[in-house]
C-alpha positions in Angstrom: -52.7 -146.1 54.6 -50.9 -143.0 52.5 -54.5 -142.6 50.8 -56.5 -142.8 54.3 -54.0 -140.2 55.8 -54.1 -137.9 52.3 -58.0 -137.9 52.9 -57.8 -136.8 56.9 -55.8 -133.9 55.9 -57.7 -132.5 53.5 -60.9 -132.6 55.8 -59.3 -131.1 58.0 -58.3 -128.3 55.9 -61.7 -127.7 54.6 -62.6 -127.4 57.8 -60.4 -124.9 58.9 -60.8 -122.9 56.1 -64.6 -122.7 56.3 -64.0 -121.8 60.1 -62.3 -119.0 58.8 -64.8 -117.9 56.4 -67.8 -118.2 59.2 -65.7 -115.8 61.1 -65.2 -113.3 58.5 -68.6 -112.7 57.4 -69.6 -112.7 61.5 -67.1 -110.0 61.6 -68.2 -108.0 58.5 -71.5 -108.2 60.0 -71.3 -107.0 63.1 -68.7 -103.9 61.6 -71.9 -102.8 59.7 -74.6 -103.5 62.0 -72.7 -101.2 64.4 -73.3 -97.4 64.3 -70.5 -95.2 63.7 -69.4 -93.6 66.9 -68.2 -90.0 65.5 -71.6 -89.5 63.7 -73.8 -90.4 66.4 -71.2 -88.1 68.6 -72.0 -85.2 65.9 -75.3 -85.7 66.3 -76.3 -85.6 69.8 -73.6 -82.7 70.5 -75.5 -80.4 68.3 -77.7 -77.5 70.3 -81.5 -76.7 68.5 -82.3 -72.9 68.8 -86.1 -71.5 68.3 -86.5 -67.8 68.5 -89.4 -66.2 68.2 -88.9 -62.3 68.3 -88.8 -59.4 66.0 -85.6 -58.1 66.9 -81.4 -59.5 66.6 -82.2 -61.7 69.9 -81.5 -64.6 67.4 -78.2 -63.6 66.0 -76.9 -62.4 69.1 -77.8 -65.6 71.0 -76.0 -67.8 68.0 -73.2 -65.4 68.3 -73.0 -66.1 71.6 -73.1 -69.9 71.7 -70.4 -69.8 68.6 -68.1 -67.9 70.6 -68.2 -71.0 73.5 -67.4 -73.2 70.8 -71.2 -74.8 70.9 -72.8 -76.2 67.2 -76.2 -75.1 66.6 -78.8 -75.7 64.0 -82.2 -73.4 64.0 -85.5 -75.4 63.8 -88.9 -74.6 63.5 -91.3 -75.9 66.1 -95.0 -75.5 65.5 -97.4 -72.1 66.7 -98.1 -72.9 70.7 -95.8 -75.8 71.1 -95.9 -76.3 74.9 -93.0 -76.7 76.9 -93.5 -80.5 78.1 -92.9 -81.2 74.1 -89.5 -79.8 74.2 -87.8 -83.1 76.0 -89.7 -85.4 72.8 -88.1 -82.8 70.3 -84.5 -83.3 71.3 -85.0 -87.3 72.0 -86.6 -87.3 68.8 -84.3 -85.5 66.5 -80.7 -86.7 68.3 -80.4 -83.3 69.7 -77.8 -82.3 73.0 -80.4 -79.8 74.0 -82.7 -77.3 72.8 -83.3 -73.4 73.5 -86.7 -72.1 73.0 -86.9 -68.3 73.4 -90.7 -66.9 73.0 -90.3 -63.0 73.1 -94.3 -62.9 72.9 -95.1 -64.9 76.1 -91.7 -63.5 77.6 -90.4 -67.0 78.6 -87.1 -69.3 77.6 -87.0 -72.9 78.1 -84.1 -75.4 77.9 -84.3 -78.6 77.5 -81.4 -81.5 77.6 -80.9 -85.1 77.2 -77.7 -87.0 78.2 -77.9 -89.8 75.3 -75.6 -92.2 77.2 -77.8 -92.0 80.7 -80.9 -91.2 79.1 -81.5 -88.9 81.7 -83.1 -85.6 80.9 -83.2 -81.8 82.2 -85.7 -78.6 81.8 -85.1 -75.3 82.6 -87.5 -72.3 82.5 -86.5 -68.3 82.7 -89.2 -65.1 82.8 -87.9 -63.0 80.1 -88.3 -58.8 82.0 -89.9 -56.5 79.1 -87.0 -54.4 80.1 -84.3 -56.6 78.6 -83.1 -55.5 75.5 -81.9 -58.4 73.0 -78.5 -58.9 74.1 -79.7 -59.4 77.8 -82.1 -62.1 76.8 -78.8 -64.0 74.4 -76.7 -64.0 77.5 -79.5 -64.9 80.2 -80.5 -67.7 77.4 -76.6 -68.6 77.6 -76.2 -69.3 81.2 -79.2 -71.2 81.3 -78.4 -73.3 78.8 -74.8 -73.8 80.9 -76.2 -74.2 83.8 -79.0 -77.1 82.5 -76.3 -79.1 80.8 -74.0 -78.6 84.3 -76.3 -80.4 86.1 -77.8 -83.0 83.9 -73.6 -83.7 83.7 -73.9 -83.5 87.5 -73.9 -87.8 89.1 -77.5 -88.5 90.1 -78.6 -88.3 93.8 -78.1 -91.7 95.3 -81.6 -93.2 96.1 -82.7 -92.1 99.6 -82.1 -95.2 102.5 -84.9 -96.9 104.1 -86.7 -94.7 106.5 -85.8 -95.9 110.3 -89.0 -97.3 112.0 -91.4 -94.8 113.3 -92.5 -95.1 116.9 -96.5 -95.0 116.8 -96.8 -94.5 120.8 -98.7 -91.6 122.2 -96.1 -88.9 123.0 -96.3 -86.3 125.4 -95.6 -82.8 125.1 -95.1 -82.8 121.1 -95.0 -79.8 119.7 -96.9 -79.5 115.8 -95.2 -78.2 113.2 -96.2 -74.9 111.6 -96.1 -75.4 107.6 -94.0 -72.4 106.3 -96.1 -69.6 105.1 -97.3 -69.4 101.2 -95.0 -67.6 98.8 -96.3 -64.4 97.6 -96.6 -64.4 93.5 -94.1 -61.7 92.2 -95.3 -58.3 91.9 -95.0 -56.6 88.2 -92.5 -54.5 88.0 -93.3 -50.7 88.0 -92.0 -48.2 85.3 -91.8 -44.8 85.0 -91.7 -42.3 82.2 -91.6 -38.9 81.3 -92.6 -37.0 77.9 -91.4 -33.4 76.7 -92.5 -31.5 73.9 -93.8 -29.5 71.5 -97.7 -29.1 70.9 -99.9 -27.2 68.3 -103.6 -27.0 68.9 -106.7 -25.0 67.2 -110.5 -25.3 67.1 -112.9 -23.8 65.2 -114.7 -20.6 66.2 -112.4 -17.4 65.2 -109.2 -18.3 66.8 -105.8 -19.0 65.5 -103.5 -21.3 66.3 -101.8 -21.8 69.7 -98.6 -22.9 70.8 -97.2 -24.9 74.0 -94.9 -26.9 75.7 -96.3 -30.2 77.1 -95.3 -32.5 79.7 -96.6 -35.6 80.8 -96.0 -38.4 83.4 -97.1 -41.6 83.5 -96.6 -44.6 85.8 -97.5 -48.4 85.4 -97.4 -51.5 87.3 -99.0 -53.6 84.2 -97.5 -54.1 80.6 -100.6 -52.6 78.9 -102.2 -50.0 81.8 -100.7 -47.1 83.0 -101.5 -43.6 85.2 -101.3 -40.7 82.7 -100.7 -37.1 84.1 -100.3 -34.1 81.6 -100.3 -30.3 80.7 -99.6 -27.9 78.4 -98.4 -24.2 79.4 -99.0 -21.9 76.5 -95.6 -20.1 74.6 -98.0 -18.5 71.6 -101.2 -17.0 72.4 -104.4 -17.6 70.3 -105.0 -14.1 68.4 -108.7 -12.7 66.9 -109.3 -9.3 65.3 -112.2 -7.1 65.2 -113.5 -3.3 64.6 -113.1 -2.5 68.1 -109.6 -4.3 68.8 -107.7 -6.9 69.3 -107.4 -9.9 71.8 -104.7 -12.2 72.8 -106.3 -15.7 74.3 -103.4 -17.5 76.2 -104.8 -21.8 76.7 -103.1 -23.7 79.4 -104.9 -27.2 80.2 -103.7 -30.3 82.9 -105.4 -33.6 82.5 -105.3 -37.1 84.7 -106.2 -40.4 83.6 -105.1 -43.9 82.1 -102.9 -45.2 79.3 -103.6 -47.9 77.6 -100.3 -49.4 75.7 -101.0 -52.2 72.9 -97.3 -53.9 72.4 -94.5 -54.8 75.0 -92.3 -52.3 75.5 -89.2 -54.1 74.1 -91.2 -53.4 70.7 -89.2 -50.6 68.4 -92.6 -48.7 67.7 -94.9 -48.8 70.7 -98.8 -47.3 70.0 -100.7 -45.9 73.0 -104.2 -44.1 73.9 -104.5 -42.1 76.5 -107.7 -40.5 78.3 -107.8 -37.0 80.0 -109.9 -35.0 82.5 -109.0 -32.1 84.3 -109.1 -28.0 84.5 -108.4 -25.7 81.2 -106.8 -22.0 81.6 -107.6 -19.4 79.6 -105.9 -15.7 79.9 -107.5 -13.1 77.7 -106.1 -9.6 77.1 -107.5 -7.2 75.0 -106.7 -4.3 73.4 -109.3 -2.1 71.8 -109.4 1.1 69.7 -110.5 4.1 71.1 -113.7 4.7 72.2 -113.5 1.0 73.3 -111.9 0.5 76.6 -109.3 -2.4 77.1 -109.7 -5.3 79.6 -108.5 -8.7 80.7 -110.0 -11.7 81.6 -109.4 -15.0 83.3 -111.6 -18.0 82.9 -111.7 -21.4 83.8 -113.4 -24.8 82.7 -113.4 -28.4 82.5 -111.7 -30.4 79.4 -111.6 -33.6 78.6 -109.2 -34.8 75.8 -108.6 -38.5 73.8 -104.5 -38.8 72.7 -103.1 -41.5 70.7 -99.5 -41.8 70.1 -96.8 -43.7 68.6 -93.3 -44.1 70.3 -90.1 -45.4 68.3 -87.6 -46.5 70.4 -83.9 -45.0 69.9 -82.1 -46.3 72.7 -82.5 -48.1 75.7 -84.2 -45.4 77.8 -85.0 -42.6 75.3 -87.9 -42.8 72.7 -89.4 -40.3 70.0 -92.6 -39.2 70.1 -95.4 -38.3 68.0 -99.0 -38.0 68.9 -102.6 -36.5 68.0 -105.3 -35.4 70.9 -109.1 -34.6 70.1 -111.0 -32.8 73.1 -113.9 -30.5 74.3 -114.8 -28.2 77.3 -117.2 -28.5 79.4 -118.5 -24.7 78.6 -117.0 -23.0 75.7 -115.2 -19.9 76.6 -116.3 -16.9 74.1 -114.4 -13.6 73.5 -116.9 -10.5 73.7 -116.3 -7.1 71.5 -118.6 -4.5 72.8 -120.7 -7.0 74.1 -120.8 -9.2 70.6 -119.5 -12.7 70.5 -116.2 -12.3 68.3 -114.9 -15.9 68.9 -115.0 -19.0 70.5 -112.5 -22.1 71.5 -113.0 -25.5 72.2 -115.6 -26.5 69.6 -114.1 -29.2 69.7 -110.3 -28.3 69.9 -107.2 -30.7 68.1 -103.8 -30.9 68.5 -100.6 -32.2 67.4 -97.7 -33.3 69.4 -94.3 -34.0 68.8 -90.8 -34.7 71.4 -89.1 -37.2 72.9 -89.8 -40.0 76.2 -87.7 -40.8 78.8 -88.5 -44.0 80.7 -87.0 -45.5 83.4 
């Protein structure tokens, strides 16, 4: 009997104690097979920034997203990576969100992912060629605030069954007019003004010329413009002679388009302009006795190629610096005594140099 009983306890305590081990490694288990909460919280709190520009719009928008207290880690996402890849990305990689700014295309996308719903939202902004970088970092900002406030938002509850429709003829029904097509949004127009200094000569007798020149130009596109210009003479051409001397005074006004090969948020801006329109020129002579002395006026047709460079020093003002080639349409001639003494415009350059106001 004491044997028997000895026997029954010990089973039953081998039992027990291999219960206790089965539980254990059950428990081990699932402590290691689990994900740790804090990392995978890390992970998906983290915001992915891609910038592609060549100015600070990078720093200042991870200066901005610092100072709400927002992690962020710059990526690289391939050339032409289209916007319905952005959601993939941040599903992909773990990611809170991403911000995608494309200063070459002008656009910035946002795209979230709420890794508990697995519910997603994508948000798109035109970037204005007027913005300067710190505009673009706070615009960038609030739409990244406002994606994540409504992807946080509850989701719409799903709409109730639609209440039978009565399929009887009806009398007196009046059709509903579908609301009218949105218009696509115009360009936006700028405006700018130049102010200068300009040097010009040509070959033919004449020395060199001095003006000022002032131009205005007006587009509604980001690479075409209007171009209207002139230059009213300050030094007057000179030429010298056995019977005198003559003063030649060149004043010229020209209309036609600008072409502009960068965005204008770009610090150094090239341009070509074309030019057609009336040229000026006051003659006065003075001759040596027994010449007599006389003044002329003449007037012709010009037509001028510029191209120009403008570096941008703040957010309105720019510097200037540009060369023009041109020719008249008849080439005026200064007349000693009846002898050709000079001539102008065969062809003519010049050099420019001021500043650009644009607004």
């Amino acid at each position: 009997m004491r044997t028997s009983a000895l026997i029954a306890h010990v089973r039953a305590l081998a039992c027990l104690l291999v219960f206790c081990a089965l539980a254990g490694l059950m428990e081990r288990s699932a402590w290691a097979a689990a994900p740790s909460e804090s990392s995978a919280a890390t992970a998906s709190s983290k915001v992915a920034v891609y910038v592609r520009s060549s100015d600070d719009t990078q720093a200042l928008l991870l200066g901005e997203l610092a100072f709400l207290g927002v992690q962020t880690e710059l990526v690289e996402l391939p050339a032409g990576a289209e916007p319905s890849a952005f959601e993939a990305f941040v599903r992909t990689h773990g990611f809170a969100a991403l911000v995608h700014i494309d200063r070459t295309t002008q656009q910035a996308h946002v795209s979230a992912v709420d890794p508990a719903s697995g519910r997603a939202r994508s948000s798109a902004l035109g970037l204005q060629a007027t913005w300067v970088s710190r505009d673009v970092a706070v615009r960038a900002t609030e739409l990244l605030r406002t994606t994540l406030r409504e992807l946080e938002a509850p989701p719409a509850p799903p709409p109730e069954d639609p209440e039978p429709v009565d399929s009887s003829p009806k009398v007196n029904v009046e059709e509903q007019v579908p609301p009218a097509p949105r218009r696509p949004s115009r360009a936006v127009s700028r405006f700018g003004m130049t102010m200068g200094g300009i040097v010009a000569g040509s070959p033919g007798g004449l020395s060199v010329m001095a003006g000022l020149h002032l131009g205005l130009w007006f587009s509604r596109w980001n690479h075409v413009g209007l171009m209207l210009s002139g230059v009213a003479p300050l030094l007057a051409a000179k030429v010298s002679a056995d019977e005198g001397d003559a003063q030649i005074r060149i004043g010229w006004v020209t209309a036609g388009p600008r072409f502009m090969f960068v965005p204008n948020h770009r610090v150094v801006r090239p341009s070509v302009s074309l030019g057609v329109g009336p040229a000026f020129f006051f003659m006065t002579g003075q001759a040596v006795p027994p010449y007599r002395s006389g003044d002329a006026f003449v007037v012709t047709g010009l037509a001028e190629g510029e191209a120009a460079l403008d570096f941008v020093v703040a957010r309105h003002w720019r510097l200037r610096l540009a060369g023009s080639l041109g020719v008249c349409f008849t080439q005026p001639e200064v007349r000693f005594a009846g002898r050709s003494v000079a001539r102008w415009c065969l062809p003519y350059g010049a050099g420019q140099a001021g500043v650009v106001v644009e607004w």
